[in-house]
N, C-alpha and C positions, 0 to 999 in steps of 0.2 A: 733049714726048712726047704723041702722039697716040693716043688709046686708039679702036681701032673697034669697034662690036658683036661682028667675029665673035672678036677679041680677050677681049672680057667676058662673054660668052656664057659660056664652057667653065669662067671663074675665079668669075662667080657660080653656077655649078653645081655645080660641086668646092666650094664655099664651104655650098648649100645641103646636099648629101649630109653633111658632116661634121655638120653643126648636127642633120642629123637623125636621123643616127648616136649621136651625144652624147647628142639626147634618148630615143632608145628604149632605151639602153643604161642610164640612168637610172633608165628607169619600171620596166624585167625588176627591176634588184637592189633597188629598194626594194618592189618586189611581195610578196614574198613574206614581207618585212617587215610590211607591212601587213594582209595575210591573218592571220597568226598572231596579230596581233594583235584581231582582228574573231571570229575563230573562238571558240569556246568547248567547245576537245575538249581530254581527258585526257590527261595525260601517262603517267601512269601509275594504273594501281588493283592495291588491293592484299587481297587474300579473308584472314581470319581476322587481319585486325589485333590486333596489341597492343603496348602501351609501357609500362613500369613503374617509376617515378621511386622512389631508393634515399635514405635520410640518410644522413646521416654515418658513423652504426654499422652502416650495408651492410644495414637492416631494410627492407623495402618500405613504402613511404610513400603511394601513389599508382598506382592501374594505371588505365588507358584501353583499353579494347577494344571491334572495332566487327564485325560480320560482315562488311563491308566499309568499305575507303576510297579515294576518288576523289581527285587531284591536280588541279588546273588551273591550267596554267602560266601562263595569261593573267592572269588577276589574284590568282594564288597562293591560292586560296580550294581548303581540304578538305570534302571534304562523307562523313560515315560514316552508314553505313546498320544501326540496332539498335546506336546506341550504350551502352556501360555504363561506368561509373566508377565503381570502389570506392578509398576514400580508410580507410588503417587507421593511422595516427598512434598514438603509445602514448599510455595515457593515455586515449585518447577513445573514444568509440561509434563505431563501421564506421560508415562511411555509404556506401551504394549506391546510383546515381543510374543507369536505365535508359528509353529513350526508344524509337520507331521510327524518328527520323533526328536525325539533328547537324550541325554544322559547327564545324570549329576555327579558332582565330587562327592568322594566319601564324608566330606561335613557339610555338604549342602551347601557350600557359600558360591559355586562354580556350576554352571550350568552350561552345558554344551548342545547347540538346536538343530537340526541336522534337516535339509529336505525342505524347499518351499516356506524359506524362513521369510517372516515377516516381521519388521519393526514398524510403525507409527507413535510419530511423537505429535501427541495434542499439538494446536494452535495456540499460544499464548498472546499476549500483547503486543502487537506490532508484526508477531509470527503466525506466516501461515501454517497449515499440517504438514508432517514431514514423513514421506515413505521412503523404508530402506527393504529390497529384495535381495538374495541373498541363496546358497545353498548351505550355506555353515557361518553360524553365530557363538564366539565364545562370552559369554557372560559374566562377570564380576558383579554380585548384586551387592554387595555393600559398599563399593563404589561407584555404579549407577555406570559401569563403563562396559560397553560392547564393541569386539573387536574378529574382524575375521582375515582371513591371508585370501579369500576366495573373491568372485567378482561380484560387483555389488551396483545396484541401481538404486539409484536416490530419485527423490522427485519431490519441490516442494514448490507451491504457487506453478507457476510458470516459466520455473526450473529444472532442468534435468542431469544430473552427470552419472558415470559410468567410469571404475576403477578397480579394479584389480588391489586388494589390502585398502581396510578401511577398520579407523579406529574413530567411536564415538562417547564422551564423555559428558552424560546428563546434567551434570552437577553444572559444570564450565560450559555447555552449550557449543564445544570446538571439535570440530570432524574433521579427520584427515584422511586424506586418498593416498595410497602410495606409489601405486606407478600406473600405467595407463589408463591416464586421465582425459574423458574426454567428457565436453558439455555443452547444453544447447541452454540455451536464455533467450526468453521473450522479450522482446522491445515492451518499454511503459508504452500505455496509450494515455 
């Protein structure tokens, strides 16, 4: 079989169109794949957010509410804006925990408070109210425990201290400072 140019001309041309067909066909569908994935726009937001976690005896346990909240579907990060959590467990001291922005874990259990964080823990029996200042708060809300590496002002009754890492655990009522500790106390009258 004698193959001449103007024989393989036409079959590597029909040969080339396909190949280049195939590949541009390729590059559109994974396009837009890829954009979505580069991009870092909303999926959704959401104005006057709130969630409010129940126990067992149907009592509220846990509310989360943000003036707003942003989705992004690209790497599933929430971001709320004026978040607030109050945590009311029986038994224990409310504790309110209010910031000018957040971001949540991907399952909501993990709450991060960024900017002019504020905690107040109710007054219970025997105890006065308890304020923590703060520029970053990491929050565990089904363990009622808040913890940050950043500097922190306390102030409760006629108490003051100031530390650098500070971990607080609602359940247990035990706070700890971790290193530059310093603190002022009132004399009883």
């Amino acid at each position: 079989m004698n193959l001449s140019a103007t024989r393989l001309f036409p079959l590597l041309l029909v040969l080339a169109l396909a190949l280049l067909t195939f590949w541009l066909e390729r590059t559109v569908r994974d396009e837009p794949a890829q954009f979505a994935q580069r991009s870092h726009d909303p999926d959704y937001v959401v104005e006057r957010f709130a969630i409010t976690d129940f126990d067992r005896a149907g009592s509220a346990e846990s509310a989360l509410s943000a003036a707003k909240m942003v989705h992004f579907p690209d790497d599933d990060s929430t971001e709320l804006l004026a978040p607030r959590v109050v945590q009311s467990r029986p038994e224990q001291p409310r504790l309110t925990l209010s910031a000018d922005r957040g971001t949540l874990s991907q399952d909501g259990a993990e709450v991060f408070l960024y900017d002019n964080v504020l905690v107040v823990r109710e007054g219970a029996a025997g105890m006065p109210e308890s304020r923590m200042q703060t520029s970053f708060l990491h929050v565990v809300r089904a363990r009622s425990l808040v913890r940050t590496d950043r500097e922190v002002r306390i102030s409760e009754g006629g108490r003051a201290l100031v530390g650098r890492g500070m971990e607080y655990d609602n359940e247990s009522r035990q706070l700890s400072l971790h290193v530059q500790v310093r603190g002022n106390f009132e004399a009883k009258q």
